[in-house]
C-alpha positions, 0 to 999 in steps of 0.5 A: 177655088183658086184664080188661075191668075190671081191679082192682090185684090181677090187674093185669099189665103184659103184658097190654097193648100199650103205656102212656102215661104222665103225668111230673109227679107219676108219673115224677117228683115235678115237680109239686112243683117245678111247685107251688113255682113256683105258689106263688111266681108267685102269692103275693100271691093268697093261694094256697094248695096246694090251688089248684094241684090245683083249678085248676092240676095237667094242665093246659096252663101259660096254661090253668093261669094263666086257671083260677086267675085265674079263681077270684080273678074276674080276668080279663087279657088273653092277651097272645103266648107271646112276651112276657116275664115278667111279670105284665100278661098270661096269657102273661107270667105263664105265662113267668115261672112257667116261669123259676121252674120252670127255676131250681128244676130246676137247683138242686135237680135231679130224681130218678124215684120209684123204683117208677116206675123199676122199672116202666119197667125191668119194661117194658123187659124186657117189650117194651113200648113207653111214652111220655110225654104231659105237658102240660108244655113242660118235659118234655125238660128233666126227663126229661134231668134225671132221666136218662131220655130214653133210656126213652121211645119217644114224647113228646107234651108242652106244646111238641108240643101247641102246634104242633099245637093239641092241645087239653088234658087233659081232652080226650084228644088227646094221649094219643090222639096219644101212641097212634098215634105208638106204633102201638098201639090206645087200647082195647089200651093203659094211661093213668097218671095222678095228676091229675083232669085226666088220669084224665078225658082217659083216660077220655074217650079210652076207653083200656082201663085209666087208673090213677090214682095218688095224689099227693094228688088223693085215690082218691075224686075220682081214681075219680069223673073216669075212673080205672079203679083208683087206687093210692099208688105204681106200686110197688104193681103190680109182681109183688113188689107189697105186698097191696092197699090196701083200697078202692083197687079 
């Protein structure tokens, strides 16, 4: 039976009934070519890597351009998810971000981090069921990329919650989506997360254990919006695991 408060030390797998988890910056290092496209798409903002985790990272493509905008005091229209790219409205320049994105992808391909990688074959294994919610449109397109679209049992991504009007991360609702889709209960279930965003919407769906990992959103603000615990790496709660990082807890 699962602790009510889990640290990475007693941490197992197997005492829950299924896990969803975060792609960028997770499963895959996306989120890096996710920046590199910010980055580019707002060059001449004077945009610097620490915007993309302020005002950028888990959140929803259009969110993620109203919220720096916004930290510049601009303000656009929202234009249609239609438009072309460009940079007249919030929509146009979400689709231009999204075509660099695309061409970073094919260029450069993608490959899983490799203690995400044995943690889903240590799930496989196991029997326990895991999905994907993202809030990416693009999380097909990586996961084909990374060859793991065979792995996942659910995937709620960006273009799912658009159908469906699902609010984004902080809000819980897709991961509350990715549960019932999963047939398993919230409080029986594990979120992994590496953005501020995405600890908060764990939290906020009240899920039994949300672990942050740390890809630079740092362990303290990582703790301080819902995680449960933070680690570096998901390496680190495998059953082979390296001895805690003090503090991590």
């Amino acid at each position: 039976m699962a602790t009510s408060s889990p640290t990475p030390a007693d941490f197992r797998w197997a005492d829950y009934d299924g896990v969803l988890f975060d792609l960028d910056g997770v499963i895959t290092p996306t989120a890096e070519i996710h920046e590199h496209a910010w980055a580019e798409l707002f060059a001449a903002y004077d945009y610097t890597e620490a915007d993309y985790l302020a005002y950028i990272d888990g959140k929803l493509r259009y969110d993620g351009v109203r919220s720096f905008l916004g930290s510049r005091g601009i303000t656009l229209p929202d234009g249609d998810p239609g438009d072309s790219p460009g940079d007249t409205n919030v929509c146009a320049l979400g689709n231009r971000k999204n075509t660099l994105f695309n061409d970073l992808l094919e260029r450069d391909g993608i490959a899983p981090y490799p203690g995400s990688q044995s943690t889903l074959d240590l799930l496989a294994t196991e029997g326990i069921p895991s999905a994907i919610v993202s809030s990416s449109k693009n999380t097909v397109p990586v996961l084909l990329a990374a060859g793991l679209a065979h792995r996942f049992d659910v995937v709620v991504d960006g273009v799912v919650a658009a159908e469906l009007g699902l609010a984004g991360k902080p809000a819980p609702d897709g991961y509350l989506l990715g549960a019932t889709r999963l047939g398993i209960d919230p409080s029986r279930s594990v979120v992994v997360e590496d953005a501020v965003s995405g600890v908060a919407a764990g939290a906020n769906g009240a899920f039994a254990v949300t672990i942050g990992v740390d890809r630079g959103a740092g362990h303290a603000v990582l703790l301080a919006n819902g995680a449960t615990f933070v680690v570096n790496d998901l390496s680190d709660l495998l059953p082979d695991r390296p001895d805690p990082t003090p503090g991590t807890a």
